[in-house]
C-alpha positions in Angstrom: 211.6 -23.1 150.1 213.0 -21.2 146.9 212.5 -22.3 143.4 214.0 -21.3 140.0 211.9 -20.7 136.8 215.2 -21.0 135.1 216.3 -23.8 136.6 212.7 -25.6 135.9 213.3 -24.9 132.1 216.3 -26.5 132.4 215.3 -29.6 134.0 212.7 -30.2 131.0 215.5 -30.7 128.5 217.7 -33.0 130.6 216.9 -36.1 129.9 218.8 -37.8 133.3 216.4 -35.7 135.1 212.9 -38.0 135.3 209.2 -36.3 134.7 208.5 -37.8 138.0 211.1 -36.0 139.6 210.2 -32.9 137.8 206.4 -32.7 138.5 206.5 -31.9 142.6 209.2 -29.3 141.6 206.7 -27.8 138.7 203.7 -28.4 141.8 205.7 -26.2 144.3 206.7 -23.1 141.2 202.7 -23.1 141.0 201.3 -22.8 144.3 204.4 -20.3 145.0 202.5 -18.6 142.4 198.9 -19.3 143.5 198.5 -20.9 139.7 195.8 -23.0 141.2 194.6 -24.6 137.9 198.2 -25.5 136.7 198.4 -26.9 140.3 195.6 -29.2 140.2 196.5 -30.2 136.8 199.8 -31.3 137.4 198.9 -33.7 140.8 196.0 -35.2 138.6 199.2 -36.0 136.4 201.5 -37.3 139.1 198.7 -39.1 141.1 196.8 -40.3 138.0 193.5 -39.8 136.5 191.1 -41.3 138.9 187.9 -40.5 136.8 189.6 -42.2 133.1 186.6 -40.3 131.2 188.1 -36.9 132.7 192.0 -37.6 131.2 192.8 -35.0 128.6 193.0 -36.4 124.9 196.5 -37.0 124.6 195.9 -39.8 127.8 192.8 -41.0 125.5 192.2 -43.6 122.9 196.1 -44.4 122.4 196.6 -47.0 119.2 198.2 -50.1 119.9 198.1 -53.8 118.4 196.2 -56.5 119.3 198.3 -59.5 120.3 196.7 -63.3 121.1 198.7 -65.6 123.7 199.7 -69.2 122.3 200.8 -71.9 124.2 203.2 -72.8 122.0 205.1 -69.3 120.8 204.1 -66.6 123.5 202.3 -63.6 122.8 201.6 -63.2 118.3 199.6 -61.0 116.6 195.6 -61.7 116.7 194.1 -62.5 113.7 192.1 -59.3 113.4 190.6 -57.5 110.8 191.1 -53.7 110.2 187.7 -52.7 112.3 188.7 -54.9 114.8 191.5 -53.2 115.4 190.0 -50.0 115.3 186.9 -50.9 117.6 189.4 -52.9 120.2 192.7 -51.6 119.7 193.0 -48.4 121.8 193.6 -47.7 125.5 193.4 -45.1 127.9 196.3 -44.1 130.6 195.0 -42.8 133.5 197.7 -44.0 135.6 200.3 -41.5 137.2 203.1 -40.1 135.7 205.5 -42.7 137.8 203.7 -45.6 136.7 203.9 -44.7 132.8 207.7 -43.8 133.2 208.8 -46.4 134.7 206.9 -48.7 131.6 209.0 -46.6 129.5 212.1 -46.8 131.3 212.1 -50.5 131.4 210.8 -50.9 128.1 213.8 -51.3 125.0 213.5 -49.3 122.1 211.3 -50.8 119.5 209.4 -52.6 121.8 205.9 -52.1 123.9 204.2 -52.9 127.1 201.1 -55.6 127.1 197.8 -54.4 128.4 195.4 -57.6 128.8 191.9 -56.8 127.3 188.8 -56.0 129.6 186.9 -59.2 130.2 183.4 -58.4 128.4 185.9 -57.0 125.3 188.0 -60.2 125.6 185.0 -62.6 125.2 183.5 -60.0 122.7 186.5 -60.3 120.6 187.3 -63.8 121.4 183.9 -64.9 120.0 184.2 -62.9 116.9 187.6 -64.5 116.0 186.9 -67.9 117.0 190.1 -67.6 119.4 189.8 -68.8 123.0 193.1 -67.1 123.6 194.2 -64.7 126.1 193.7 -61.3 124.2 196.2 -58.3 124.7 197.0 -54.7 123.2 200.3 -53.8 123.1 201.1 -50.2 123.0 204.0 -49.2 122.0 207.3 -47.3 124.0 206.7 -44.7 121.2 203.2 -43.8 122.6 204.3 -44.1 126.5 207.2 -41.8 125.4 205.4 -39.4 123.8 202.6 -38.8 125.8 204.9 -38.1 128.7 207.3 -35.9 126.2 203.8 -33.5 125.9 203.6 -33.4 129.7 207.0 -32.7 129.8 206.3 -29.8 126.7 203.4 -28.3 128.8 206.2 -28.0 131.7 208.5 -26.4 129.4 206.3 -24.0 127.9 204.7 -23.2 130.8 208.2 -21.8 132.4 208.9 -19.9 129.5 206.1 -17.7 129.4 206.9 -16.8 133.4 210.5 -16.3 132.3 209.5 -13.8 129.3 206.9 -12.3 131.8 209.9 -11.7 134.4 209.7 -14.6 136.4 213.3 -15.2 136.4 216.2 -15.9 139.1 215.9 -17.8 142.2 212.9 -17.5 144.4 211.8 -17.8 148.2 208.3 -16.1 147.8 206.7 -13.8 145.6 205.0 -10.6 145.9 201.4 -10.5 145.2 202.4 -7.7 142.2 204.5 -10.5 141.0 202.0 -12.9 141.3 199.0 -10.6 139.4 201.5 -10.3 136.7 201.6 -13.7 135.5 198.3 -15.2 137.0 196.8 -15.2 132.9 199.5 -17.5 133.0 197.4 -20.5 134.9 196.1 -22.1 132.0 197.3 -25.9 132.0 194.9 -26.1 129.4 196.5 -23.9 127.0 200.0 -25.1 127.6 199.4 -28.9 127.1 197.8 -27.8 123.5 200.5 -25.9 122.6 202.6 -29.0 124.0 200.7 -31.0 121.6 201.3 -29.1 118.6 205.0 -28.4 119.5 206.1 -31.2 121.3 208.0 -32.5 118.0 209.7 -29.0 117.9 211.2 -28.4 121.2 214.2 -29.5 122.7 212.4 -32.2 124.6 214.0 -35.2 125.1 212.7 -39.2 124.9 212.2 -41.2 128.0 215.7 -43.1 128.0 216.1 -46.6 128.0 217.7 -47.8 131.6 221.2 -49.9 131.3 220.9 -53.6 132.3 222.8 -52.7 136.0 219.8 -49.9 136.9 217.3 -52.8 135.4 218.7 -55.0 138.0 219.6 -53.3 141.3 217.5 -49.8 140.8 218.4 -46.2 139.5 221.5 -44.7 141.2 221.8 -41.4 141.3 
């Protein structure tokens, strides 16, 4: 099997070309280069965090807006008080890079997905507001987009350091003198901060928004 560093770097700035589609790609460059760390890292981001408390900060805590259900107009905003919001309106997203695309991709611009509230936080919350309503946060498409734009960043950065370290051109194996020259490069850790701080400044593209005819029958392609 060969792979491309160059051709990697590429993919992260195409926005036709999904994260999910990139990851297994990223997962192969890695344990080419016996990068065991940015291996593991990047399944736990395709398969999903199974342990939520073990999800790295930009997975954590996400703001959204707490929404009540009413029989009569659908889902409105709760009537909730700033430290309401703030104690129950947050969410993790554990779930796999697939999953939280494909929210994204079927999501419109502007608008969110609806996470129902956990039971004991629901009646917690219900109590306090005197609502017997279904309670919900809604996160927005901005936070789904952006949290897999930094995956996508880490990715990006990642196969920029190997180019500049002379990782480029097309690949079936590499040498274990190419591989000691760029194993201080297995540090997921490092290139998801930088991702973090840079994510804003790279040419990175947003999650698109799929057409009505891919809504209805599936992406082609």
């Amino acid at each position: 099997m060969s792979t491309s560093v160059d051709h990697l770097l590429e993919r992260t700035q195409d926005a036709t070309d999904l994260l999910g589609d990139i990851v297994p790609s990223a997962i192969t460059l890695a344990t080419m280069l016996r990068h065991r760390k940015m291996a593991a890292w990047l399944r736990e981001e395709f398969d999903g965090y199974a342990d939520k408390d073990k999800a790295p900060p930009y997975r954590r805590d996400l703001p959204g807006h707490i929404v009540a259900k009413s029989p009569q107009y659908g889902w409105i905003p709760a009537p909730v008080n700033d430290r309401q919001t703030s104690e129950f309106g947050h969410l993790d997203l554990p779930e796999g890079i697939k999953t939280l695309e494909q929210i994204c991709l079927n999501c419109k611009k502007g608008n969110g997905n609806r996470v129902l509230l956990e039971k004991e936080e629901m009646d917690t919350l219900q109590k306090q507001i005197n609502l017997s309503a279904e309670l919900a946060i809604n996160l927005s498409r901005d936070v789904y987009g952006r949290l897999l734009r930094t995956i996508r960043a880490a990715i990006h950065i990642w196969s920029d350091a190997l180019i500049e370290a002379g990782m480029n051109g097309e690949h079936n194996h590499y040498s274990p003198e190419e591989r000691k020259s760029v194993e201080h490069l297995d540090t997921p850790d490092a290139f998801w901060r930088l991702a973090l701080e840079q994510v804003d400044d790279l040419p990175i593209p947003d999650v698109r928004e799929l057409g009505f005819l891919e809504r209805m029958f599936g992406r082609t392609g």
